[in-house]
C-alpha positions in Angstrom: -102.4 25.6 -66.7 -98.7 27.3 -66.8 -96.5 26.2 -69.2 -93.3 26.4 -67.3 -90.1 27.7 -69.9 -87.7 25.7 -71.3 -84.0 26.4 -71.5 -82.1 27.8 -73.7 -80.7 24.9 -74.9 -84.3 23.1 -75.7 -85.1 26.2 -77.4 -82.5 26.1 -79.8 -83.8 22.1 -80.3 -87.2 23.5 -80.7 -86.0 25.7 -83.8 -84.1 22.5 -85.1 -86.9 20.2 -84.8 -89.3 22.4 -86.6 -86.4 23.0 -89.3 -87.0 19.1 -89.8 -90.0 17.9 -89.6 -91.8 18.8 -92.6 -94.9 17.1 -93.0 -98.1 16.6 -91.0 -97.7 13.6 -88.9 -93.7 13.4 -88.7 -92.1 11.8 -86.0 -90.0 14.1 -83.8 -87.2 12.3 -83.2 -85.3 11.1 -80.0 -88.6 11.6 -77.7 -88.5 9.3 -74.8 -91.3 7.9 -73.1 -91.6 6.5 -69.5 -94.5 5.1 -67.1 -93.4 6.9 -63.7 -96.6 5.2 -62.2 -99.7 2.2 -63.0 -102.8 2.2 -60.9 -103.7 -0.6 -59.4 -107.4 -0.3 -57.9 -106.8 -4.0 -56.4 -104.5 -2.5 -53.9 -107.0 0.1 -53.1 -104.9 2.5 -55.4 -106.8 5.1 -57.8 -107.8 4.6 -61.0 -109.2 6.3 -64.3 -107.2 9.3 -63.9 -109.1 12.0 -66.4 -106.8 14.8 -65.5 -103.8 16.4 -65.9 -101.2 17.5 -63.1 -99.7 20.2 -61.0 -96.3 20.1 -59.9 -95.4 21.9 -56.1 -92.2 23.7 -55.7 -90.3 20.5 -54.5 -91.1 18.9 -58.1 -93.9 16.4 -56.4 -96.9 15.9 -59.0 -100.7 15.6 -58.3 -103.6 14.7 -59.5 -107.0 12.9 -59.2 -108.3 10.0 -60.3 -112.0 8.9 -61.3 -112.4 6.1 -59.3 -110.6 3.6 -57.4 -109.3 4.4 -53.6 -110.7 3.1 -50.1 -113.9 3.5 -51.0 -113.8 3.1 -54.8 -115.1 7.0 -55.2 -111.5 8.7 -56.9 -109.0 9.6 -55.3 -106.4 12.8 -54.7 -102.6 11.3 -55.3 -99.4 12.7 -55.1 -96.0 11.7 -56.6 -92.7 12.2 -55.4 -89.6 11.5 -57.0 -87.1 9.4 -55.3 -83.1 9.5 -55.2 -81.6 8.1 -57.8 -85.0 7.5 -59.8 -88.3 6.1 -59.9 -91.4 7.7 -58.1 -93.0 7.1 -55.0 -97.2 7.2 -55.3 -99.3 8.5 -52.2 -103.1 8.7 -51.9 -103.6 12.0 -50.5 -107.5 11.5 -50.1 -109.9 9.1 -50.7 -113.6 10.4 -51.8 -116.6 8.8 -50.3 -120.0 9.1 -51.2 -121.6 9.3 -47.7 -123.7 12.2 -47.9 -120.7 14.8 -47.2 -117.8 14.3 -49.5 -117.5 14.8 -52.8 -117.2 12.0 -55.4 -115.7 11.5 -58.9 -113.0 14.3 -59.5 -112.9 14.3 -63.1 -110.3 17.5 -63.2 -106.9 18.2 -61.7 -105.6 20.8 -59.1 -104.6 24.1 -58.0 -102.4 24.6 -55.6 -102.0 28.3 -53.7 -98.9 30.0 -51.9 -99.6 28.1 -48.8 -99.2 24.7 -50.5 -102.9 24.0 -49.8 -104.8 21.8 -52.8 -108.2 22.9 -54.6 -110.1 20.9 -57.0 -113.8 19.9 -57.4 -115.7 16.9 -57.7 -118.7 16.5 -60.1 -120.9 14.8 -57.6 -121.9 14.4 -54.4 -121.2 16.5 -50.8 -123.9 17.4 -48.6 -126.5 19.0 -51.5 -125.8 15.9 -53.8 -124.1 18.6 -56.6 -120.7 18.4 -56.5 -118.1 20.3 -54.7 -115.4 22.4 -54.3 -113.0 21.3 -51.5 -109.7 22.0 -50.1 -107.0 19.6 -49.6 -104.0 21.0 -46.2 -101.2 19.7 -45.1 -101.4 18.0 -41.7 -98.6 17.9 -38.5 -98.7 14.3 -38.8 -97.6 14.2 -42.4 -101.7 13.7 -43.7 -103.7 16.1 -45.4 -106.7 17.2 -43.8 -109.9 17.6 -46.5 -112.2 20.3 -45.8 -115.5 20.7 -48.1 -115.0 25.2 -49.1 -118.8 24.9 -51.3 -121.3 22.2 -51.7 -123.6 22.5 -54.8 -127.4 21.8 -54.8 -128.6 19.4 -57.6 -131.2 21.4 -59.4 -130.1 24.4 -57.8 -130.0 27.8 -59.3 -126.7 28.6 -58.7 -125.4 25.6 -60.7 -123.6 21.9 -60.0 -122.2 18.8 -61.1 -118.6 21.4 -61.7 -116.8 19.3 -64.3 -113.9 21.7 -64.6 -110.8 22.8 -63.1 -110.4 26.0 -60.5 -109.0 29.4 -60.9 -107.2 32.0 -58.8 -107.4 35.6 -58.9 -104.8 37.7 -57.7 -106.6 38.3 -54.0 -107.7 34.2 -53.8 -110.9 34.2 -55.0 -111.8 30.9 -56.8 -113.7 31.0 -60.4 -115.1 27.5 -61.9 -117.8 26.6 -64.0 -120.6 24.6 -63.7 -122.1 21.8 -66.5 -125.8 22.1 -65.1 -127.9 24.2 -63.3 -127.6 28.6 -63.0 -131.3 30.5 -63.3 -132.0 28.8 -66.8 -130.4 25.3 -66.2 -127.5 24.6 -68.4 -124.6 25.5 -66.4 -123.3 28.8 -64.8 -119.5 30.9 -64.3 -119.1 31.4 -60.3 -117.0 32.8 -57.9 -115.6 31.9 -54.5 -114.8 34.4 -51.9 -112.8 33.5 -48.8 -114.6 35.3 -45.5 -112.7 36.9 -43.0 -112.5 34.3 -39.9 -113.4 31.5 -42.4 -116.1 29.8 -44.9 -116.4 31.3 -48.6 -119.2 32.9 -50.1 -120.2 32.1 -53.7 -121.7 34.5 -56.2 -122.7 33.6 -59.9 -121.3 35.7 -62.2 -123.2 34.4 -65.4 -126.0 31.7 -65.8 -125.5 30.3 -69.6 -129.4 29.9 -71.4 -130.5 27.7 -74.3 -131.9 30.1 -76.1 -130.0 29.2 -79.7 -127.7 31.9 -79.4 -125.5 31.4 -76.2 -123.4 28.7 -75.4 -124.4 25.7 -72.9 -123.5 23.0 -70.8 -119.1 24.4 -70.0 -116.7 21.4 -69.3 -113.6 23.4 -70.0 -111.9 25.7 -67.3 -111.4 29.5 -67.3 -108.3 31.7 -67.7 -108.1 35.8 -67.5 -106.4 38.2 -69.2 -104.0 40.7 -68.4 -107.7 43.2 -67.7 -109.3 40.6 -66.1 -111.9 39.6 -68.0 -112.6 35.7 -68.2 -112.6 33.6 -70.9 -113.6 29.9 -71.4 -115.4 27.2 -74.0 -119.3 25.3 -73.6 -119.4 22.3 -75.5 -123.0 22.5 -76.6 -125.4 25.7 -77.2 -124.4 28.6 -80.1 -125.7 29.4 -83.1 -124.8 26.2 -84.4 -125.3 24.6 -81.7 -121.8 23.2 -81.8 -120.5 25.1 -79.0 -119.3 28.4 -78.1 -116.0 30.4 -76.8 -116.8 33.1 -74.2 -115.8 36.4 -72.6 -117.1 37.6 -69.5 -116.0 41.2 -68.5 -116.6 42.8 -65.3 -119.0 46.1 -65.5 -119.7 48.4 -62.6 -121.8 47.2 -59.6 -120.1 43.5 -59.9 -122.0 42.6 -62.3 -120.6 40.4 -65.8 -121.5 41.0 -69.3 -121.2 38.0 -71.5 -120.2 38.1 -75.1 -119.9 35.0 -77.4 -116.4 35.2 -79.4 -117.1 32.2 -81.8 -119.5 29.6 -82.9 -118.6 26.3 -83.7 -120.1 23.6 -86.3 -120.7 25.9 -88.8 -119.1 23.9 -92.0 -115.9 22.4 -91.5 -115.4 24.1 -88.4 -114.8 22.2 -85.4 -117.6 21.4 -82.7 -117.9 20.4 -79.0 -114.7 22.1 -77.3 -114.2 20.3 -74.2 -111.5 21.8 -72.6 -110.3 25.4 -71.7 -108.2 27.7 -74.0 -104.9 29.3 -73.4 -103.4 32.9 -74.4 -100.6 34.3 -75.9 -98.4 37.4 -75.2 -100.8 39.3 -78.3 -104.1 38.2 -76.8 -104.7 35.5 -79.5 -106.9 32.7 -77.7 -105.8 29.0 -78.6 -107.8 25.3 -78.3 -109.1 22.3 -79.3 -112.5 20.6 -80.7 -113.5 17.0 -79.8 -114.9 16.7 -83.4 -115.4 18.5 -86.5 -113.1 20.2 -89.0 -112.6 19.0 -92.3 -111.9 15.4 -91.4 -114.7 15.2 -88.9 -112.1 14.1 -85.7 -111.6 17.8 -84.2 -109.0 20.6 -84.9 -106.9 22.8 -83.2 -108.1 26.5 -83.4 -107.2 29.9 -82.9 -109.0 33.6 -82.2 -107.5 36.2 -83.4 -108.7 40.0 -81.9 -109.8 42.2 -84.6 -111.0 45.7 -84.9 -114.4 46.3 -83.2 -114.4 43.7 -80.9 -114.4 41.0 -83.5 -112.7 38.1 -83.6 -111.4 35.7 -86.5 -111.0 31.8 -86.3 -107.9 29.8 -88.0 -108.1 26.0 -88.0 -104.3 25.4 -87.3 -104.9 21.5 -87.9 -107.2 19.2 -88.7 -106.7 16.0 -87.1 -107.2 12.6 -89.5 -107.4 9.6 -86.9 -105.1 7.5 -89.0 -102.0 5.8 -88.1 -99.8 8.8 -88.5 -102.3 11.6 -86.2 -103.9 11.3 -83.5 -107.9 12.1 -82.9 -110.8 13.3 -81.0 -108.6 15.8 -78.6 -110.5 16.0 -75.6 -107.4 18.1 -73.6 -106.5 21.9 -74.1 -102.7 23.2 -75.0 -100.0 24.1 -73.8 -97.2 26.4 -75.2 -93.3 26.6 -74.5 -91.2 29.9 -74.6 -91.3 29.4 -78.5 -95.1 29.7 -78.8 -95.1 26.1 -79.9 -98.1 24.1 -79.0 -98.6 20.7 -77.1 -101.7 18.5 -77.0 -102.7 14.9 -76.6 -105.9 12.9 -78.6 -108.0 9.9 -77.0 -107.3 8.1 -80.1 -105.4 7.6 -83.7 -101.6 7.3 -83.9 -99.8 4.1 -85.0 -101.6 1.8 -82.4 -104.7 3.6 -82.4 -104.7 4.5 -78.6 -103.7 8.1 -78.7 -100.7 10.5 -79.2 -99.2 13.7 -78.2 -98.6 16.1 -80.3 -96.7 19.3 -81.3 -97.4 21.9 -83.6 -95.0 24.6 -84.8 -95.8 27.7 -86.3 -93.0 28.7 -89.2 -93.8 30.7 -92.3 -97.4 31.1 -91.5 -98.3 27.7 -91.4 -98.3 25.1 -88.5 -96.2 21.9 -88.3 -97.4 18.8 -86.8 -95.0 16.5 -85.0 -96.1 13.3 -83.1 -94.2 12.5 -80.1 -95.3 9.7 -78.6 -97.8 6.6 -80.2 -99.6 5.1 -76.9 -100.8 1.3 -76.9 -97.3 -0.7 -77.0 -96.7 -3.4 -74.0 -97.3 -1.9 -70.4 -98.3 1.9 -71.9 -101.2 3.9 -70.9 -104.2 4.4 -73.7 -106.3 7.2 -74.4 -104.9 10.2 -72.6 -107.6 12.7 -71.4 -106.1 15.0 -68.9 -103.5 18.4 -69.8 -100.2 18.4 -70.4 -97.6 20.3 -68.1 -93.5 20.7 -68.7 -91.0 20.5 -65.8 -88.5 23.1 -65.3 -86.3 21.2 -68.4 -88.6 21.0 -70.7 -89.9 17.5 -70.0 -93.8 16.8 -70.4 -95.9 14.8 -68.2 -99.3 13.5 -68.3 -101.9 11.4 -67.6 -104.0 8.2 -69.4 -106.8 7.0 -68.3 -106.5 2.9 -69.1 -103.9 1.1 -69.9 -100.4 0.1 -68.1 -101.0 -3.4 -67.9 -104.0 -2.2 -65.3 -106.3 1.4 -64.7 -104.5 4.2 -66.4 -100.5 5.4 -65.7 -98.3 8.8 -65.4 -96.4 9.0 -67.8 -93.5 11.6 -68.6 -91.6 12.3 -72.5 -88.0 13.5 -71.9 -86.5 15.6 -75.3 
């Protein structure tokens, strides 16, 4: 996901907060939180939203929830912020597991130049696999859902997509898949609009429990600036901890596959489930689930070295405690500063979960808690991505809490 920059003026703040805080687990001070919206599955509302959110050009968020909605199969929501404050909540779609719709979104969005919404759903649609489906904009003020691929369950070309969707620069669509491909544990594929309508798919790379290559993806893919691809699998490797991946594009379409890193060798972190980001020198950033030196996961990041190599740095090692948070099951994000922001399931000062920021200065990283989740009315145990407004606020997702089934919630500098 984009990080969107911050001004100038929350720059300069970034530089004095990191100035300040000094030790791991600080408190950043004057961070506000807010709940801009609680599900309410009674009123046929979402709930158990796992994902993280896109803002459109008009500043209206959306995102998916797990569950909840007319027929209690997840739902696509939008919110859209309302003179003088607050946020207005509606359902978009609601999945339904009738044979034909998908069912169970557990990622968020992408939206193209059109305003049109793309996501996936790990089960269901007419092969009982999943799907990738498209979300329009109606005349009357609706949105239209049409299904653009339905996987086959036990199919060769991969289902049951657990993460989020990709553009290339001409529209195609990349995703992964957490089962299935020629040797069964998940697959990289591509979507390919047709001329006068319907996409084709095509697997670009069919991961292979063989002890060497990584299995079972959850996390989504980004390119680089050559386009080749890059993503996590949270089982499979050498180790059998998990694996970060490059696929680059050879003559004839075809993709060659080549495993960057290992994880759960030693106090290395294991099980990445989410994607990783890049930075302006081609470094690759993410999280672990678990691992590291205090066994409740770890930031990480790849340095590019000579010969195709590449060299690991645990950046932080998180300590579950009631000053960090734990178990990050969400990727990063970065701000103009190359600062990083994540979130943990758990940990913090009520145990339910923080977000966090980590500031690189004089070759070490800085760890600064922003928010504690758990108190009266908060969301627990965020599990979707982070994204910034245009000002530099963050906004998010948890998946219980709020009094009821999981909130938005947004933390203003």
């Amino acid at each position: 996901m984009r990080s969107k920059k911050l001004s100038i003026a929350l720059t300069l703040l970034s530089t004095i907060f990191a100035a300040t805080l000094v030790m791991t687990g600080a408190r950043a001070f004057a961070q506000t939180e807010s709940v801009l919206h609680i599900f309410n599955y009674y009123s046929k509302d979402g709930t158990g939203p796992l994902a993280g959110m896109v803002f459109d050009a008009s500043g209206n968020l959306y995102g998916t929830t797990l569950a909840g909605g007319a027929h209690n199969c997840g739902t696509v929501f939008e919110l859209m912020p309302k003179t003088g404050g607050g946020w207005t909540e509606k359902i978009l779609h609601s999945f339904n597991n009738n044979g034909r719709d998908g069912y169970s979104p557990l990622v968020g969005l992408v939206l193209d130049a059109s305003g049109n919404l793309y996501g996936t759903t790990s089960q269901g649609g007419p092969n009982n696999g999943g799907v990738v489906f498209e979300l329009s904009p109606n005349a009357s003020g609706g949105w239209t859902e049409k299904i653009v691929h339905g996987f086959t369950i036990n199919g060769t070309t991969g289902f049951y997509p657990q993460a989020s969707l990709i553009f290339d620069a001409l529209g195609n669509l990349y995703g992964t898949t957490n089962a299935g491909g020629t040797h069964g544990p998940g697959a990289v594929f591509e979507l390919m609009p047709k001329a006068g309508g319907g996409w084709t798919e095509k697997v670009l790379y069919s991961f292979n429990n063989n002890g060497t290559d990584g299995k079972l993806p959850r996390g989504g893919l980004i390119f680089d600036s050559a386009g080749n691809l890059y993503g996590t699998t949270y089982q499979g490797g050498a180790s059998n901890g998990g694996t970060v991946f490059k696929l680059t594009p050879a003559a004839g379409g075809s993709w060659t596959e080549t495993v960057l890193h290992n994880f759960g060798s030693g106090q290395d972190g294991n099980t990445p489930m989410a994607g990783l980001i890049l930075d302006a020198a081609g470094n690759l950033y993410g999280t672990t689930f678990y691992g590291g030196a205090n066994a409740f996961g770890i930031v990480f990041e790849l340095t590019p070295g000579a010969g195709g190599t590449w060299t690991e740095t645990v950046l932080h090692n998180f300590t579950n405690n009631a000053t960090d948070g734990g178990f990050p099951s969400v990727g990063l994000i970065s701000d103009s500063s190359g600062s990083l922001y994540g979130a943990t399931q758990k940990g913090g000062s009520l145990g339910y979960g923080v977000v966090f920021k980590l500031t690189a200065a004089g070759g070490s990283w800085t760890e600064a808690i922003l928010h504690d989740f758990g108190s009266s009315r908060d969301g627990v145990s965020p599990q979707g991505g982070l994204i910034f407004d245009a000002v530099g606020n963050l906004y998010g997702t948890t998946y219980e809490g709020g009094g009821s089934w999981g909130t938005v919630f947004e933390i203003t500098p």
